[in-house]
KOLSEMI-171808 format. One record per residue: residue number from 1; residue in one letter; x, y, z of N, C-alpha, C, O in turn. Coordinates in Angstrom, 3 decimals, always signed. Layout:
+-----+----+----------+----------+----------+----------+----------+----------+----------+----------+----------+----------+----------+----------+
:   i : aa :      nc1 :      nc2 :      nc3 :     cac1 :     cac2 :     cac3 :      cc1 :      cc2 :      cc3 :      oc1 :      oc2 :      oc3 :
+-----+----+----------+----------+----------+----------+----------+----------+----------+----------+----------+----------+----------+----------+
: NUM :  a :        X :        Y :        Z :        X :        Y :        Z :        X :        Y :        Z :        X :        Y :        Z :
...
+-----+----+----------+----------+----------+----------+----------+----------+----------+----------+----------+----------+----------+----------+
//
This chain:
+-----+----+----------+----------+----------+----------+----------+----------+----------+----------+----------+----------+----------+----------+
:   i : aa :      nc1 :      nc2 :      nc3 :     cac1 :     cac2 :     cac3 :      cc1 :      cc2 :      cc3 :      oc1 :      oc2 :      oc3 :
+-----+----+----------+----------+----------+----------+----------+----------+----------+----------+----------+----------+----------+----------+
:   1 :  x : +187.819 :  +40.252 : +135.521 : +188.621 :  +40.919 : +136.510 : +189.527 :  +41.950 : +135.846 : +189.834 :  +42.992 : +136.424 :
:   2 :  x : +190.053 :  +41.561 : +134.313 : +191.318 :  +42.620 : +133.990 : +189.785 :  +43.858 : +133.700 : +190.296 :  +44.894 : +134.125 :
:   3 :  x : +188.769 :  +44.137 : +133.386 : +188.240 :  +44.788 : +133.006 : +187.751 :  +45.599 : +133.806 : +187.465 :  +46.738 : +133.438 :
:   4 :  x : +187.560 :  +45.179 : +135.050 : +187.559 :  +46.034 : +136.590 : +188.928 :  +46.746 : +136.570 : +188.687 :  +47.952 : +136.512 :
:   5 :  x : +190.219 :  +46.537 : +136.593 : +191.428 :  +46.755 : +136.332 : +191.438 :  +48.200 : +135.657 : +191.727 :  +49.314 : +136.096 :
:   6 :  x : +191.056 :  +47.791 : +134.554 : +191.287 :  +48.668 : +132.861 : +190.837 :  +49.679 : +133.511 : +191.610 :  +50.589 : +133.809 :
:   7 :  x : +189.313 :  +49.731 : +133.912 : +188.430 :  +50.810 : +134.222 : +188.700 :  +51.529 : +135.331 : +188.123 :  +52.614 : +135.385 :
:   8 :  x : +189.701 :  +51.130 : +136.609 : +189.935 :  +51.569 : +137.768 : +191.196 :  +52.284 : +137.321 : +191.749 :  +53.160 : +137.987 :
:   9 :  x : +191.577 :  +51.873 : +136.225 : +193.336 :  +52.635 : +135.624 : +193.042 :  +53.904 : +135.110 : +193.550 :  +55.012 : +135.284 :
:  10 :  x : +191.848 :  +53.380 : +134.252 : +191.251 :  +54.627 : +133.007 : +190.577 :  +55.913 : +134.330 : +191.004 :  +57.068 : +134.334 :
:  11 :  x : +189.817 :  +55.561 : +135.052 : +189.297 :  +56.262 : +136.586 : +190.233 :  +57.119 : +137.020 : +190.013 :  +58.326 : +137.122 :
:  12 :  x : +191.912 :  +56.284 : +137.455 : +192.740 :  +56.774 : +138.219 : +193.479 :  +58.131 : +137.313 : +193.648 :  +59.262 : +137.770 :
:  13 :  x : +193.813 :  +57.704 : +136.061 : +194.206 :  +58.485 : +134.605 : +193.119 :  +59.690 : +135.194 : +193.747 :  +60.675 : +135.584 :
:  14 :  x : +192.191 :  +59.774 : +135.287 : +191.073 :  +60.965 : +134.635 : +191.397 :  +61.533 : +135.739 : +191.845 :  +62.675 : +135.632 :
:  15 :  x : +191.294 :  +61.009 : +136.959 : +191.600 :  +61.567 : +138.082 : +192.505 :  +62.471 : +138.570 : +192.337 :  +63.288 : +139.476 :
:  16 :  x : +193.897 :  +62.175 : +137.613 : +194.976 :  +62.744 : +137.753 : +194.599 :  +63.776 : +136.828 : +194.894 :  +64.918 : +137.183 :
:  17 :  x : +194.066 :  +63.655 : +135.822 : +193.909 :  +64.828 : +134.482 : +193.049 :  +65.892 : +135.463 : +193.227 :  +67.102 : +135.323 :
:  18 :  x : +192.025 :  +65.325 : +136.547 : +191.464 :  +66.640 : +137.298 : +192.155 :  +67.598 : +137.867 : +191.908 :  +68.796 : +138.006 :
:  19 :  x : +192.965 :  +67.009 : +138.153 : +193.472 :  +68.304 : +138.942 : +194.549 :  +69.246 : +137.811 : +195.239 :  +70.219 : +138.114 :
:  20 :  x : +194.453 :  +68.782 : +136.855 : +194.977 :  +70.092 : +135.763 : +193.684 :  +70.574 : +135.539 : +192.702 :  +70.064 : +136.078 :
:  21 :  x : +193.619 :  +71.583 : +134.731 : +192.709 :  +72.212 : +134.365 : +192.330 :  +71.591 : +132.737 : +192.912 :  +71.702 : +131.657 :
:  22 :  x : +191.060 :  +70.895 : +133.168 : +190.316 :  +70.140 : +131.928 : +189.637 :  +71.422 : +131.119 : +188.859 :  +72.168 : +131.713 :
:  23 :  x : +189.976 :  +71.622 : +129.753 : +188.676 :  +72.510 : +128.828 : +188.242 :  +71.782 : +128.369 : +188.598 :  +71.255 : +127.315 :
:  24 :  x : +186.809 :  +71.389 : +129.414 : +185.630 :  +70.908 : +128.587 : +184.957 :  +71.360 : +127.633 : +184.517 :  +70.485 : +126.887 :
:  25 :  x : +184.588 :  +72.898 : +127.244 : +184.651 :  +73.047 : +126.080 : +184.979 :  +72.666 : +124.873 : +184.264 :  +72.126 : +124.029 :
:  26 :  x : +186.547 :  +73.088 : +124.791 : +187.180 :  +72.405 : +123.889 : +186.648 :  +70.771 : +123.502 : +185.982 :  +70.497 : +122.504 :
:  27 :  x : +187.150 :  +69.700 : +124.622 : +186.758 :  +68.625 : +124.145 : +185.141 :  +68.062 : +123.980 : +184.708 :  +66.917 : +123.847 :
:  28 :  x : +184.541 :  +69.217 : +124.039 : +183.134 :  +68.758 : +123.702 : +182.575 :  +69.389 : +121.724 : +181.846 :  +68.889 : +120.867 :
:  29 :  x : +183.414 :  +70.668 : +121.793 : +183.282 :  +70.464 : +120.527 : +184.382 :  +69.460 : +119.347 : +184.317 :  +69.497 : +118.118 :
:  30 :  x : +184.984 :  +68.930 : +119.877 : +186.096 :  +68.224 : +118.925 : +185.671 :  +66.574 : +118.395 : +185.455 :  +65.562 : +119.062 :
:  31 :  x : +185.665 :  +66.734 : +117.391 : +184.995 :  +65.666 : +116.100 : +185.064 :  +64.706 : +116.759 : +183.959 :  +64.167 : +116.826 :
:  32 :  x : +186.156 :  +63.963 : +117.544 : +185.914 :  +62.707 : +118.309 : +184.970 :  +62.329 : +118.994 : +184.242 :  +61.342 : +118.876 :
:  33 :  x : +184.999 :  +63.444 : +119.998 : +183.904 :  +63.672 : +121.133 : +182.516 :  +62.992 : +120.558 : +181.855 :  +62.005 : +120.881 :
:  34 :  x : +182.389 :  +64.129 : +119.429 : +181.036 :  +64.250 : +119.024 : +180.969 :  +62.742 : +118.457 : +179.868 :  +62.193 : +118.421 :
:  35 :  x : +181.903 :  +62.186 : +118.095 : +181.773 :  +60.846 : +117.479 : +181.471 :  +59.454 : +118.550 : +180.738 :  +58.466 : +118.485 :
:  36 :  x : +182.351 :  +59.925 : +119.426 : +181.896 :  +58.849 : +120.570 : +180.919 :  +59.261 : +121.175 : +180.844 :  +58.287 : +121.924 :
:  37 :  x : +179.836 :  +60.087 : +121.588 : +178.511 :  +60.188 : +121.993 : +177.692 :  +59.686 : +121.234 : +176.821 :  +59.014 : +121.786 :
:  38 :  x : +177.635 :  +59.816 : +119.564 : +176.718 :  +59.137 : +118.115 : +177.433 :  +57.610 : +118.585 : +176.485 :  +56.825 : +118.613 :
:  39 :  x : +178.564 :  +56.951 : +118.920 : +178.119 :  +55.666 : +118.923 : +177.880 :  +55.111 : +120.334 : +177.583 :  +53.921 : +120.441 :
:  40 :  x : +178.011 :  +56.042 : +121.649 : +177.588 :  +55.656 : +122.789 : +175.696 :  +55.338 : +122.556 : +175.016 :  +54.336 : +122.780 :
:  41 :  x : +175.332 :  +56.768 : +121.993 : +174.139 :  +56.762 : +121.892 : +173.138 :  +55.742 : +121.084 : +172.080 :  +55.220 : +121.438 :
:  42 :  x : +173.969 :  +55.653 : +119.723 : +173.620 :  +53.811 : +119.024 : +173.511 :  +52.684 : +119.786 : +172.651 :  +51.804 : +119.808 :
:  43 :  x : +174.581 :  +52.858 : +120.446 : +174.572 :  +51.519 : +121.429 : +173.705 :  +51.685 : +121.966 : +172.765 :  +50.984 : +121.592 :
:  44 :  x : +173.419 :  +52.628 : +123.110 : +172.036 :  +52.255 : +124.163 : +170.838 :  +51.809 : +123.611 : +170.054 :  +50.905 : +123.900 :
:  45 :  x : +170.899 :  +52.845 : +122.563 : +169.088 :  +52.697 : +122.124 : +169.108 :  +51.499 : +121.505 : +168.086 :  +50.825 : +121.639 :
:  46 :  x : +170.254 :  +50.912 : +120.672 : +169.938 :  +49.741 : +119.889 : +169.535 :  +48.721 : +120.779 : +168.677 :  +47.937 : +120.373 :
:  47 :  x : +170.035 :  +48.572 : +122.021 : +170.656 :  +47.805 : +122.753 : +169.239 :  +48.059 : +123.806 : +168.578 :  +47.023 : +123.726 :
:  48 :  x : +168.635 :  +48.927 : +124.631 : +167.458 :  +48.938 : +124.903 : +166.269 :  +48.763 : +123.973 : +165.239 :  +48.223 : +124.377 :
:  49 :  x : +166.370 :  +49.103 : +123.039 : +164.845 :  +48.272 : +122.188 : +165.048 :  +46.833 : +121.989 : +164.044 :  +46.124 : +122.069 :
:  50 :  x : +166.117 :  +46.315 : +121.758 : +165.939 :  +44.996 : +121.763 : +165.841 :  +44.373 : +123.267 : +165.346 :  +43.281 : +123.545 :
:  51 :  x : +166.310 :  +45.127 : +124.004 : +165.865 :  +43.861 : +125.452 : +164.431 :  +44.223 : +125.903 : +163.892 :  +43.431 : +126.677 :
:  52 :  x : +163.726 :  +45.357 : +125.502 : +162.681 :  +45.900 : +125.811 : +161.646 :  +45.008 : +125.189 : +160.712 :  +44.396 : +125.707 :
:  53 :  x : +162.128 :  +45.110 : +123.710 : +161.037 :  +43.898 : +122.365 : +161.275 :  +42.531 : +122.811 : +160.239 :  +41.866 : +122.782 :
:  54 :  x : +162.489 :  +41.781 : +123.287 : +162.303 :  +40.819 : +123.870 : +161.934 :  +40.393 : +125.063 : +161.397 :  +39.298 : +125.232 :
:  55 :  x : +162.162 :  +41.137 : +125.900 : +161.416 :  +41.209 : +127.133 : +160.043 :  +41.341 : +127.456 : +159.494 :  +40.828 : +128.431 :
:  56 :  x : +159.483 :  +42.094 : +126.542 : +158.058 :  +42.245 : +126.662 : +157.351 :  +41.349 : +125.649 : +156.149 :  +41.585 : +125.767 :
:  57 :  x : +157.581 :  +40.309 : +124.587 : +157.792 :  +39.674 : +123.782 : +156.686 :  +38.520 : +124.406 : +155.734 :  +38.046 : +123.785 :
:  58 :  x : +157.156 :  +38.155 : +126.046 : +156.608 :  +36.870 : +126.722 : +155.213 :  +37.155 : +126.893 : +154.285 :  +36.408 : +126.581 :
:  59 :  x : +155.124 :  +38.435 : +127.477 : +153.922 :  +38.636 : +127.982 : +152.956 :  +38.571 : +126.779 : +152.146 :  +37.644 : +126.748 :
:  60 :  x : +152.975 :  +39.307 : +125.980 : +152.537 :  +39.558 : +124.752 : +151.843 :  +38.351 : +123.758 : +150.706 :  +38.344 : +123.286 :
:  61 :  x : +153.124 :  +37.145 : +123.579 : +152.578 :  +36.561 : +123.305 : +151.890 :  +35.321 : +124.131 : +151.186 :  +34.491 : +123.555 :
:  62 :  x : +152.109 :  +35.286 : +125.259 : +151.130 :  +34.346 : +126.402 : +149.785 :  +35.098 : +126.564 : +148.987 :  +34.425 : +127.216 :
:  63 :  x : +149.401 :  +36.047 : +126.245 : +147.869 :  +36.865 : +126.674 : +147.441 :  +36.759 : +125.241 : +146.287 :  +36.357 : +125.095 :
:  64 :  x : +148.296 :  +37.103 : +123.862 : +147.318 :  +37.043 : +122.964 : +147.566 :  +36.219 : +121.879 : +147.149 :  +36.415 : +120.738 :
:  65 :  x : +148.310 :  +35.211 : +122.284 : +148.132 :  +34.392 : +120.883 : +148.447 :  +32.538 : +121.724 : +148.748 :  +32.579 : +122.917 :
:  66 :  x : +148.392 :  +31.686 : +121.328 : +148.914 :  +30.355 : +121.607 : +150.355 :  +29.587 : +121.332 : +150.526 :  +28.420 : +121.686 :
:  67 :  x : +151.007 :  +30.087 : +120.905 : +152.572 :  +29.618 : +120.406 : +152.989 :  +29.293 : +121.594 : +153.453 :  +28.153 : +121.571 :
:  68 :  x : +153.027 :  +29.690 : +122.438 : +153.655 :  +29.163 : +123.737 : +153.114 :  +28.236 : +124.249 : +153.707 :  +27.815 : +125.242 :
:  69 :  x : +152.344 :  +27.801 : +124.021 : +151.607 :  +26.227 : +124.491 : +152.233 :  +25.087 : +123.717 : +152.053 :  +23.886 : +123.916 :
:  70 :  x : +152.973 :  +25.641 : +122.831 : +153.474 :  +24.412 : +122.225 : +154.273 :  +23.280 : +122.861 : +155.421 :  +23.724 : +122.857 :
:  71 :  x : +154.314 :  +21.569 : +123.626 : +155.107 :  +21.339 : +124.212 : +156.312 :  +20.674 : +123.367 : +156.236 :  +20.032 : +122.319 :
:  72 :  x : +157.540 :  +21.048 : +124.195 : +158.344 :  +20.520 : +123.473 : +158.959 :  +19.051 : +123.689 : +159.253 :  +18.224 : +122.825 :
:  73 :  x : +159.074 :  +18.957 : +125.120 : +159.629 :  +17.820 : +125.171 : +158.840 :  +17.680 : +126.901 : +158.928 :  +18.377 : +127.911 :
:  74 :  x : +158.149 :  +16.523 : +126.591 : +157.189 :  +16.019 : +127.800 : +156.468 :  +17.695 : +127.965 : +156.236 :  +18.532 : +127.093 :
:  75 :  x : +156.251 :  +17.735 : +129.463 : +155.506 :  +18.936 : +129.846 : +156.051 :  +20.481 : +129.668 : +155.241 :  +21.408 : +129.666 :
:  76 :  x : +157.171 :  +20.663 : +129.550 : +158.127 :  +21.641 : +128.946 : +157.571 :  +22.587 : +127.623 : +158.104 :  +22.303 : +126.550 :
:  77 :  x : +156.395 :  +23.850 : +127.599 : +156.119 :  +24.276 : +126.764 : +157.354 :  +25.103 : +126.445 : +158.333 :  +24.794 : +127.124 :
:  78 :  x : +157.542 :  +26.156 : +125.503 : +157.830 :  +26.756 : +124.597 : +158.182 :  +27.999 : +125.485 : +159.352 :  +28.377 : +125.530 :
:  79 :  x : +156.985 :  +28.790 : +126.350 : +157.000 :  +29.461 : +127.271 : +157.496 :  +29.315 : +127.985 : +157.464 :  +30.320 : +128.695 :
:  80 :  x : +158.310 :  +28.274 : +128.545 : +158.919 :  +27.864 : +129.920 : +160.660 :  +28.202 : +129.351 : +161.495 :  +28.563 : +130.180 :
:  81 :  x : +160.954 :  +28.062 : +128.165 : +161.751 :  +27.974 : +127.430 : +162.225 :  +29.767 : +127.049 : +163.253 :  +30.306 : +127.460 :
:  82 :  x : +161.398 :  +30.275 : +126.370 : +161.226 :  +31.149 : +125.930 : +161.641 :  +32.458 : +127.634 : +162.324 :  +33.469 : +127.792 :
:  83 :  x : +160.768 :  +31.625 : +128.493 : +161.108 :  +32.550 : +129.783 : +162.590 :  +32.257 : +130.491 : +163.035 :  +33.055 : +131.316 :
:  84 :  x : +163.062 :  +31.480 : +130.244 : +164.869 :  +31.017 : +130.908 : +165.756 :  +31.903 : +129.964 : +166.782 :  +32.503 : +130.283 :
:  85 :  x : +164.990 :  +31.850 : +128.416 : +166.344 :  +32.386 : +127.751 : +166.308 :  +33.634 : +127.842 : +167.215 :  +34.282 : +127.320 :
:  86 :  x : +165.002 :  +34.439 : +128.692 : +164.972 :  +36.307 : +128.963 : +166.508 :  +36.104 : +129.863 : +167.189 :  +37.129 : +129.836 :
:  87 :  x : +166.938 :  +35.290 : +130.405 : +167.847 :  +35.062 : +131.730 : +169.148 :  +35.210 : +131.076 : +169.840 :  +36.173 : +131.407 :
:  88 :  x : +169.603 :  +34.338 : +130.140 : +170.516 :  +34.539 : +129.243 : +170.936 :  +35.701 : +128.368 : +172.082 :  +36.148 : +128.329 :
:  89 :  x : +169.919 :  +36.144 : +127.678 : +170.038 :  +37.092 : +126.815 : +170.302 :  +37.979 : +128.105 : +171.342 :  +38.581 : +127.840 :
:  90 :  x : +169.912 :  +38.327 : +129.268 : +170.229 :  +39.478 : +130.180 : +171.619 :  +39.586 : +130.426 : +172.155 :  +40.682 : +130.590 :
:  91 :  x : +172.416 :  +38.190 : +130.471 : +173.916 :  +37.977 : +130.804 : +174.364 :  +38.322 : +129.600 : +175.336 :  +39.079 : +129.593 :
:  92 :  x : +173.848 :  +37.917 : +128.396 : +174.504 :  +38.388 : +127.378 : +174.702 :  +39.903 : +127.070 : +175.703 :  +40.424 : +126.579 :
:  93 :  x : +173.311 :  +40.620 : +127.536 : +173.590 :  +42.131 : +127.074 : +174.479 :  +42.551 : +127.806 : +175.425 :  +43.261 : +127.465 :
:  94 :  x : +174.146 :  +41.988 : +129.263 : +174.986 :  +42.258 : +130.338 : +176.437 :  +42.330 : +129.675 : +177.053 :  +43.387 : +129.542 :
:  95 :  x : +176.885 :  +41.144 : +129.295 : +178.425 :  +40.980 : +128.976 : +178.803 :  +41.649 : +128.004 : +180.030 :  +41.639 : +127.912 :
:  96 :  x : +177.979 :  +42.600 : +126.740 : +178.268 :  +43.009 : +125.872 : +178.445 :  +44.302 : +125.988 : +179.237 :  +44.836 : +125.212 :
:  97 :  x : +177.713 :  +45.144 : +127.032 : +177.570 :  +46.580 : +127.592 : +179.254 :  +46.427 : +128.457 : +180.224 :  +47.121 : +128.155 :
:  98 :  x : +179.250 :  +45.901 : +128.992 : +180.422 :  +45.751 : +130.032 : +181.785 :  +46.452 : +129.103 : +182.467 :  +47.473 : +129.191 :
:  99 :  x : +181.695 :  +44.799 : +127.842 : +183.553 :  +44.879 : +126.813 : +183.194 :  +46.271 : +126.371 : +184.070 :  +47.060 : +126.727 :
: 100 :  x : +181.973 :  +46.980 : +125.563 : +181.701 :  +47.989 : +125.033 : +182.217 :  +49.282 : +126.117 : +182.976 :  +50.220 : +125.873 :
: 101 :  x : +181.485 :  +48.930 : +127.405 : +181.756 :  +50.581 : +128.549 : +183.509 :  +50.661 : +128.262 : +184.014 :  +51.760 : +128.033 :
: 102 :  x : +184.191 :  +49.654 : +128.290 : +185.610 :  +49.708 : +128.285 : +186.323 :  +50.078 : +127.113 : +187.390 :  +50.691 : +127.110 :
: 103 :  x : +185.743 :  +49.714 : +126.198 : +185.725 :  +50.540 : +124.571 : +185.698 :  +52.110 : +124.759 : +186.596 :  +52.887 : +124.435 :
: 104 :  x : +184.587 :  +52.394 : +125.300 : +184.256 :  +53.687 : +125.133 : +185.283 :  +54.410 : +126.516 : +185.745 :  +55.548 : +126.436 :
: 105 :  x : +185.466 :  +53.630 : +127.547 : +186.524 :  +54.384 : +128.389 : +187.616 :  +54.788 : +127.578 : +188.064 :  +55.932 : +127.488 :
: 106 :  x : +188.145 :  +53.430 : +126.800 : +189.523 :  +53.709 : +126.516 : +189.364 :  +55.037 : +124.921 : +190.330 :  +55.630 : +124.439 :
: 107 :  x : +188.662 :  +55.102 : +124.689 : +188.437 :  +56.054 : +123.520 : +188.164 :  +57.131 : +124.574 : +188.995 :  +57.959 : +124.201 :
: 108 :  x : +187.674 :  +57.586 : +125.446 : +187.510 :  +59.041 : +126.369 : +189.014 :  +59.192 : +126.589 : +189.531 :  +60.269 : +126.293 :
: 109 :  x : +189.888 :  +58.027 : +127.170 : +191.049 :  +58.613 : +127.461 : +192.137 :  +59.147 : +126.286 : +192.855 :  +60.146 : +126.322 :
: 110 :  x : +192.004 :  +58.139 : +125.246 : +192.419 :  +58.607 : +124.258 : +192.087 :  +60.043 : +123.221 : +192.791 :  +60.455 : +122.299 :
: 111 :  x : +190.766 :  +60.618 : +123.734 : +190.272 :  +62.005 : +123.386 : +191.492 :  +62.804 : +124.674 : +192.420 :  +63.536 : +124.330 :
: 112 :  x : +191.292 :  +62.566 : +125.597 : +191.990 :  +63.534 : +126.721 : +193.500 :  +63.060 : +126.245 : +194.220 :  +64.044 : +126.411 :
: 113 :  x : +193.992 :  +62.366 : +125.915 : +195.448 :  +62.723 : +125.724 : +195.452 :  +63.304 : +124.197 : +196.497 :  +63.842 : +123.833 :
: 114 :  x : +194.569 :  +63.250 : +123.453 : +194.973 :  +63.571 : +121.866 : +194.407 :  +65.426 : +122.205 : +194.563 :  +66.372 : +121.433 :
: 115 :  x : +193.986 :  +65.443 : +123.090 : +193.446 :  +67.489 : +123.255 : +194.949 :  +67.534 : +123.884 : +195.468 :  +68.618 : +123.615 :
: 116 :  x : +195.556 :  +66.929 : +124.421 : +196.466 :  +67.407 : +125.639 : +196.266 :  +67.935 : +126.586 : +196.747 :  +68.984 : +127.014 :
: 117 :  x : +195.303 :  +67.048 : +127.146 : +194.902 :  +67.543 : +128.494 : +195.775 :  +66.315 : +129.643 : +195.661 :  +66.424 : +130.864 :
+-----+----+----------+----------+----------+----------+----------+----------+----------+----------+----------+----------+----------+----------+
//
């Protein structure tokens, strides 16, 4: 909930900075900028190939190999297992993109007050 908060503050902040006159220019060439897009951009891609490699991971190995037949406990293969924790790891990226978007808000606002805008 404070993170809905943060982000509706950081929103309301930018909001108010609109109606001055923003040089986007300016803050698009300035070293920060350029620095928080190189680690926005790390993040995604790192962060989409791995849910992509694990996600597609199930299929992959249920069509071409046997590891997932393994049972573990009574009728409970490996695959059954393997398919609950795609569920988890989703909450997890989920929860990790979330603290991160708020990272990267509070570093945008901190670019707009360090230009003096």
């Amino acid at each position: 909930m404070e993170l809905v908060k943060e982000q509706s503050s950081v929103k309301k902040d930018i909001e108010q900075q609109d109606n001055k006159q923003i040089d986007y220019d300016k803050i698009s060439t300035s070293e920060d900028f350029k620095q928080l897009l190189l680690n926005k951009k790390k993040f995604i891609i790192s962060y989409t190939i791995f849910y992509l490699v694990y996600s597609l991971a199930l299929p992959f190995l249920a069509l071409f190999t046997n590891i997932l037949n393994v049972q573990v406990i009574g009728d409970i293969t490996l695959a059954w297992i393997y398919g609950i924790s795609i569920i988890f790891m989703s909450f997890g990226v989920c929860s990790v993109y979330v603290k991160k978007s708020a990272e990267f808000d509070e570093k945008v606002k901190q670019i707009i007050v360090k230009e003096g805008l």
